[in-house]
N, C-alpha and C positions, 0 to 999 in steps of 0.2 A: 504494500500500500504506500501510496504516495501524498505527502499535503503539502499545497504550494498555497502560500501565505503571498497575497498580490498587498503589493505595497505601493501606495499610492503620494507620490511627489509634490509637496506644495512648494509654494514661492519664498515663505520668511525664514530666516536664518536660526538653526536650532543646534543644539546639543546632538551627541548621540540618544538615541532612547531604544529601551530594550522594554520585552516581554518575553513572558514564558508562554509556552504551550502545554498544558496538560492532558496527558492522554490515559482515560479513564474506559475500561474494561466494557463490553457490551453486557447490560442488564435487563435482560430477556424479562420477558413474564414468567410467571413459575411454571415448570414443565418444560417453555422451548427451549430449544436449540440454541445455543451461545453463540452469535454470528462472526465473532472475532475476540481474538484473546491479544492483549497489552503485553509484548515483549519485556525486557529487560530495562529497556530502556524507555520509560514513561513519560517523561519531560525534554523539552529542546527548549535553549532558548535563543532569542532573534535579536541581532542589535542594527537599528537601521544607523548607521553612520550620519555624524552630523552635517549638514547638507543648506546649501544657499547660504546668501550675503543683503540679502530685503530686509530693513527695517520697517516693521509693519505697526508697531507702537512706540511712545513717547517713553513706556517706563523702561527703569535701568536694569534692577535686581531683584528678587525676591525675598523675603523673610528670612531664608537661610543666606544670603548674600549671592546665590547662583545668578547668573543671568536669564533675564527674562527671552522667553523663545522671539524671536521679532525683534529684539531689540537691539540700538546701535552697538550695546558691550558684546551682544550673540554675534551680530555679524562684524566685529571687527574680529574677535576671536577666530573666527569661520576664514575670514579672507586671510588672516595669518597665519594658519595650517593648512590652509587647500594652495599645494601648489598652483602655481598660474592663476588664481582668481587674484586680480586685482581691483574688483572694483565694487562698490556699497550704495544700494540705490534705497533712496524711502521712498514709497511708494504712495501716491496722492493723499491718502488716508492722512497719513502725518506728516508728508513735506512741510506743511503751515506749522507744524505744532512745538514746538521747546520741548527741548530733553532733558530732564533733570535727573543730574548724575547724583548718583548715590556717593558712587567712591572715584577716584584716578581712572583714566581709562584703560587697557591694556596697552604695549610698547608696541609699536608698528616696527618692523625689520625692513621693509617691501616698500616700495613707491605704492600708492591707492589712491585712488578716485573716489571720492564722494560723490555722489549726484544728489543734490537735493535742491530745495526752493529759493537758497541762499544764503547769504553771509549775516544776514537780517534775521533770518529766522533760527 
């Protein structure tokens, strides 16, 4: 048996993020037939790599200090370990809006491109 997990790509700049899969024994009615029996190996888990450089919200960090998925610290981080990506777009939602940084931003190593509504905003 095979299970293919379709993963579906958005635009804002995130983390890695992982899930389990659990695979649980088929539980017939009493009497049938068992249609399939759970291996050895019951659980997998998935980690989709962290992926895009869109600022999709104005917030910085989260309660534990993580970076918010969307945000400018997510995708500065993101353009600074993905080879070749140089460049951080916000996207209409928030090109208007102010950022307010929680902490220092991360160091850039890399030339990058901002795209946004301006020097003003």
């Amino acid at each position: 048996m095979s299970l293919i997990v379709d993963v579906r790509d958005d635009f804002q700049a995130e983390a890695d993020e992982s899930f389990t899969l659990n695979l649980l024994p088929d539980a017939p009615d009493p009497g049938a037939a068992v249609r399939y029996q759970v291996g050895d190996v019951d659980t997998g888990t998935v980690t989709i790599l962290a992926n895009d450089t869109d600022v999709i919200t104005p917030e910085d960090q989260d309660a534990t200090g993580a970076a918010v998925e969307g945000s400018l610290r997510q995708a500065l981080i993101n353009a600074e370990e993905f080879t070749g990506i140089n460049r951080v777009d916000f996207i209409d939602l928030v090109a208007d809006s102010a950022v307010n940084l929680d902490a220092a931003l991360p160091s850039i190593t890399e030339s990058l491109v901002i795209n946004g509504a301006g020097v003003e905003n």
